[in-house]
C-alpha positions in Angstrom: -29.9 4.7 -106.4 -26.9 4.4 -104.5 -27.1 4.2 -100.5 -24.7 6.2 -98.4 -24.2 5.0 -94.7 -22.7 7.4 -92.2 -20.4 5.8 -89.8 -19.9 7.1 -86.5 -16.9 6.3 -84.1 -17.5 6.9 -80.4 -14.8 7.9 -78.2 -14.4 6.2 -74.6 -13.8 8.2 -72.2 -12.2 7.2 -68.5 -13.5 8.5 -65.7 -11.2 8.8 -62.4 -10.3 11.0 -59.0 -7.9 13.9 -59.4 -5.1 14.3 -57.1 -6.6 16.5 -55.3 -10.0 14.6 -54.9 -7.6 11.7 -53.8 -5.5 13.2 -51.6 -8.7 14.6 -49.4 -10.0 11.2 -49.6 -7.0 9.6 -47.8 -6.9 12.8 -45.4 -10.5 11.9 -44.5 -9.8 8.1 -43.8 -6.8 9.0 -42.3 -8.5 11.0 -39.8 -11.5 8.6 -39.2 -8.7 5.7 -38.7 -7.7 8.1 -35.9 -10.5 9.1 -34.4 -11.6 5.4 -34.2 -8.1 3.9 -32.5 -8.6 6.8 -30.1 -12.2 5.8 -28.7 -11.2 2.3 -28.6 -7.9 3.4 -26.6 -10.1 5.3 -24.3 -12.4 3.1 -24.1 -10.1 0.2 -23.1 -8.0 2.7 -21.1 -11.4 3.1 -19.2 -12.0 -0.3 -18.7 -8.8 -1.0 -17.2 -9.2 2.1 -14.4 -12.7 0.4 -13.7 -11.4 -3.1 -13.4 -8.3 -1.7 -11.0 -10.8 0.8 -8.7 -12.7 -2.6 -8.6 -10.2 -4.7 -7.4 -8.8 -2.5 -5.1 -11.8 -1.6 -3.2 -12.4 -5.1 -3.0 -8.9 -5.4 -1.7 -9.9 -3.2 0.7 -12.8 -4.2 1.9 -11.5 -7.5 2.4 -8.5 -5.8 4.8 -11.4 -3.6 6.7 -12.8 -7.1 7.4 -9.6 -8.9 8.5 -8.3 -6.2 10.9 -12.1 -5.5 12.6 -12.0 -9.2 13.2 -8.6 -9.1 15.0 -9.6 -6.1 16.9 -13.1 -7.5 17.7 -11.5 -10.5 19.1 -8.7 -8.9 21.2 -8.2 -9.0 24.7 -9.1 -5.8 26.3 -6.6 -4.2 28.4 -5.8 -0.9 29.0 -3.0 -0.1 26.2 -1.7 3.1 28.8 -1.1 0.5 31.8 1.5 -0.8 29.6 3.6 1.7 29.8 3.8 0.8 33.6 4.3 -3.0 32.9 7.3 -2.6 30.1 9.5 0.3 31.8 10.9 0.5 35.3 12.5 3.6 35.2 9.7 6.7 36.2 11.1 9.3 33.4 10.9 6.5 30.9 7.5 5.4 32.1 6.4 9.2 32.2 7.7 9.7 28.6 5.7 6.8 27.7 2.1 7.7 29.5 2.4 11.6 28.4 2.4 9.9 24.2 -0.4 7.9 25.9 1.1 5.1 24.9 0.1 5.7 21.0 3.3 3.9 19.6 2.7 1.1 21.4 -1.1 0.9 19.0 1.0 1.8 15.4 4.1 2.7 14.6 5.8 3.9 11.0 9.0 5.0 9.7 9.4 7.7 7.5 12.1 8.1 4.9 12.5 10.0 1.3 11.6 8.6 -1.7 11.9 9.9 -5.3 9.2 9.6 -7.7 10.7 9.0 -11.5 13.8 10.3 -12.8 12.6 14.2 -12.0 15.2 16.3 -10.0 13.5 17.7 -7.3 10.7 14.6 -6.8 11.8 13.5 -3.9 9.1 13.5 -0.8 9.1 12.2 2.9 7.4 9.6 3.2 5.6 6.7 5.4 7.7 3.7 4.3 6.6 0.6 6.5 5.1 0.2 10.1 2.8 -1.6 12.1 -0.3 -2.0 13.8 -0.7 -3.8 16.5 -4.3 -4.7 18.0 -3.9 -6.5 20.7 -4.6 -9.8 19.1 -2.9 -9.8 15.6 -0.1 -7.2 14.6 0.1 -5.9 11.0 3.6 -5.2 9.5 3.0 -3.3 6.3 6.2 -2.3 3.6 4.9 0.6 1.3 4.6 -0.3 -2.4 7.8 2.2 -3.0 9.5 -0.5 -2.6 8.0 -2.8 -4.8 8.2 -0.5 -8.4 11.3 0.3 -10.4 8.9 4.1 -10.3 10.2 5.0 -7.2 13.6 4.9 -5.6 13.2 4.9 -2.0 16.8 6.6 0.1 18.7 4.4 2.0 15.8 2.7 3.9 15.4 -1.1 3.4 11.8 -2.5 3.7 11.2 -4.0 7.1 11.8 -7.0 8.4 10.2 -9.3 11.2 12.8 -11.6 12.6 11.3 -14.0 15.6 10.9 -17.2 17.7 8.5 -19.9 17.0 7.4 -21.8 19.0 8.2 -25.7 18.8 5.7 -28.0 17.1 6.2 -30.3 20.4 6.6 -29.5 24.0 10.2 -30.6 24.1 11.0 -29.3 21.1 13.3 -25.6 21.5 11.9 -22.2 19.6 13.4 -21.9 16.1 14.8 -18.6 15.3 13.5 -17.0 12.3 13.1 -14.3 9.9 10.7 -12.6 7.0 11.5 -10.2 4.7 10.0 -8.8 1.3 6.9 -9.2 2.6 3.9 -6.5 1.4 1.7 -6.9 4.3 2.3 -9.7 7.3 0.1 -10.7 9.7 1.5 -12.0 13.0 -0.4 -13.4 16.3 0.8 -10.8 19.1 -1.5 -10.3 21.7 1.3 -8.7 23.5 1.7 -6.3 21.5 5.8 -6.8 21.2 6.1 -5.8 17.4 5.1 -2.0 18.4 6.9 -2.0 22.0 10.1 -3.7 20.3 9.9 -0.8 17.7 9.7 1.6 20.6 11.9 0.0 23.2 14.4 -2.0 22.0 15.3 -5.2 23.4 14.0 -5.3 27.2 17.3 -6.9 28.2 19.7 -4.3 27.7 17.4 -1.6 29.1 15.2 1.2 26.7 13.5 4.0 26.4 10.4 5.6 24.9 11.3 6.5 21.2 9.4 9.0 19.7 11.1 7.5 16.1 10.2 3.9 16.3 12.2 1.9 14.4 15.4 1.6 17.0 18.7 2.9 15.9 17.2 3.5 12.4 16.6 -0.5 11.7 14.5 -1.6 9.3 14.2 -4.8 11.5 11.4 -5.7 14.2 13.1 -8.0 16.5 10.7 -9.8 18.8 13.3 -12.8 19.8 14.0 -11.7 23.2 10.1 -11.2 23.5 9.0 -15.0 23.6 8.2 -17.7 21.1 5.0 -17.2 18.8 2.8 -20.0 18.2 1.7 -19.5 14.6 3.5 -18.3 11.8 3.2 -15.1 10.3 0.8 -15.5 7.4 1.4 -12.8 4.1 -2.2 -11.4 3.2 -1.4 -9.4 -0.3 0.8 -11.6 -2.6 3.8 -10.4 -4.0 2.6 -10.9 -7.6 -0.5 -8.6 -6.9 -0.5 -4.9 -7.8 -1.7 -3.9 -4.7 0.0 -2.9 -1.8 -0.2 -0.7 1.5 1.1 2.6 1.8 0.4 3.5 5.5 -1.8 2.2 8.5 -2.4 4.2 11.6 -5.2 4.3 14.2 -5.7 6.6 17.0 -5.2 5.3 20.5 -8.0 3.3 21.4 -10.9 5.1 23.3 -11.8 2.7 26.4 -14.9 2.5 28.3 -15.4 3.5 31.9 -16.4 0.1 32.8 -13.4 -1.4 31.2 -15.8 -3.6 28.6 -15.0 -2.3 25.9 -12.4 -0.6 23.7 -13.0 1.7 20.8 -10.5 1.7 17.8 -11.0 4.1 14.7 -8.2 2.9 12.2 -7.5 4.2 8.8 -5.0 2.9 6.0 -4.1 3.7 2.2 -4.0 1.3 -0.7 -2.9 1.8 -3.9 -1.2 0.1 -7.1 2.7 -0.3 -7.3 2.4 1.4 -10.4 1.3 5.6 -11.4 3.8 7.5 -9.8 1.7 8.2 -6.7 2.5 10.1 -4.0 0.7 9.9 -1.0 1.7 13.6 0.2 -0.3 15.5 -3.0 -3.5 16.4 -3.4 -6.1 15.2 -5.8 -5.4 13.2 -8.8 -2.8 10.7 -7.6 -2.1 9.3 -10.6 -2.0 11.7 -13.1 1.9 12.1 -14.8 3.4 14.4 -12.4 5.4 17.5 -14.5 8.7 16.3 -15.7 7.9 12.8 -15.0 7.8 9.9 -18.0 4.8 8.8 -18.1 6.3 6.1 -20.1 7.5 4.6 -16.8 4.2 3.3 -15.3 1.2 2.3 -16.3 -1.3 4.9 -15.6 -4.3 2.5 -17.1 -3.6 -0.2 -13.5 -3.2 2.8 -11.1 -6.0 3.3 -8.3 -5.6 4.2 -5.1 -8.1 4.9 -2.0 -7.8 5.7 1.6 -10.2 3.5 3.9 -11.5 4.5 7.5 -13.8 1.6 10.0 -14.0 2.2 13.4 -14.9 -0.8 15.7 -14.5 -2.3 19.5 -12.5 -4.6 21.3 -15.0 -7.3 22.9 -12.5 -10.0 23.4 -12.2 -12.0 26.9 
């Protein structure tokens, strides 16, 4: 009997994505990639603003410290009864005690300064100053003048020129001068960095300016004040990103029995770097309208205003 075998062929078949199941597929990846590079750029973005808030409140805090020291340590003196001691002249002297003698606590020049390319950016400005305590004097330069952000108009930053005092007692003062400084702190316990700012060089006669800064000069000029004794010590670095962008303090409040002297002092610091502007209000560093952001860093900007009030109780 014969035997038939049936013989079957199979057929492979390859499975696979369409085009269309592919393309959805890379859309989908394509939009997780994003999604992820986005929280981590956040994220990071975040910790950078944390880590710069940080540092400059400790910045800060570290300043509040310093100057309440000086203050606490200064001799107390009535800051109006100078006004008597440095002018001879009566109308000078009576311009000086109706300010109450203010300038002779802090002084500040004012100039314009553009923030980024914008037409139209261009605010007035505290640019440097100083704040004298009665014991140590602060000169401050604004951090316009430390970022390519900010172009500040015909104003250089200040400049402390001075005597020093000898190392021996023979030895003759030696003439010198600092500049590019961000914030300089200088033994004064006459007060001469704010009066010179005011007056001018006692010498050649002065009066009571109610725009320190003589003659528009970027330049404190204390030689004809006497010789310091130490020299003027920088207390931000150059290479930090932090600098100050005004001090001021209200004339001191003095006690009836002449003990004691009240001070309530406030300043600003901030980055170099955000486009801030100390004249808005609210977010300082967010990108201004028109401005390229590309310019500065808005991850390292911070800034923060700080108030202390404290008393004189030096000998």
């Amino acid at each position: 009997m014969a035997t038939f075998y049936l013989k079957t062929t199979k057929k492979s078949v390859k499975s696979g994505f369409t085009l269309v199941e592919l393309s959805l597929s890379i859309a989908f990846i394509a939009v997780l990639s994003i999604a992820v590079v986005l929280i981590i750029t956040n994220t990071v973005s975040s910790y950078h603003r944390g880590l710069t808030l940080s540092q400059l409140n400790t910045t800060g805090m570290d300043l509040v410290n310093d100057m309440r020291s000086s203050i606490q340590n200064s001799v107390i003196h009535s800051v109006l009864s100078s006004c008597s001691s440095t002018y001879n002249n009566p109308d000078t002297e009576k311009a000086c005690t109706d300010d109450k003698a203010r300038k002779f606590v802090s002084v500040d020049y004012e100039s314009n300064v553009q923030i980024g390319d914008r037409i139209g950016s261009s605010v007035k400005v505290p640019v440097f100053g100083a704040f004298c305590t009665g014991n140590y004097t602060y000169i401050w330069n604004s951090g316009y003048f430390f970022s390519d952000d900010y172009k500040v108009d015909g104003t250089l930053p200040a400049e402390l020129k001075y005597n020093l005092s000898g190392t021996t007692s023979n030895s003759e003062p030696t003439t010198k001068s600092m500049t590019g400084f961000k914030l300089l702190k200088v033994k004064d316990e006459s007060r001469s960095i704010c009066i010179s700012a005011v007056y001018g060089d006692p010498n050649s006669g002065g009066k009571y300016n109610n725009n320190p800064i003589n003659q528009n000069s970027n330049v404190f000029d204390i030689t004809s004040y006497g010789a310091i004794v130490e020299e003027p010590m920088e207390i931000i670095d150059n290479d930090s990103n932090m600098a100050v962008y005004n001090i001021s303090s209200a004339l001191p409040a003095e006690s009836t029995s002449g003990n004691n002297a009240f001070y309530s002092v406030s300043f600003i610091l901030g980055t170099v770097h955000g486009g801030i502007n100390v004249k808005t209000i609210g977010n300082y560093c967010a990108t201004p309208e028109g401005y390229d952001a590309s310019v500065a860093n808005f991850d390292y900007c911070a800034i923060n205003k700080f108030n202390f009030a404290t008393r004189a109780v030096g000998g």
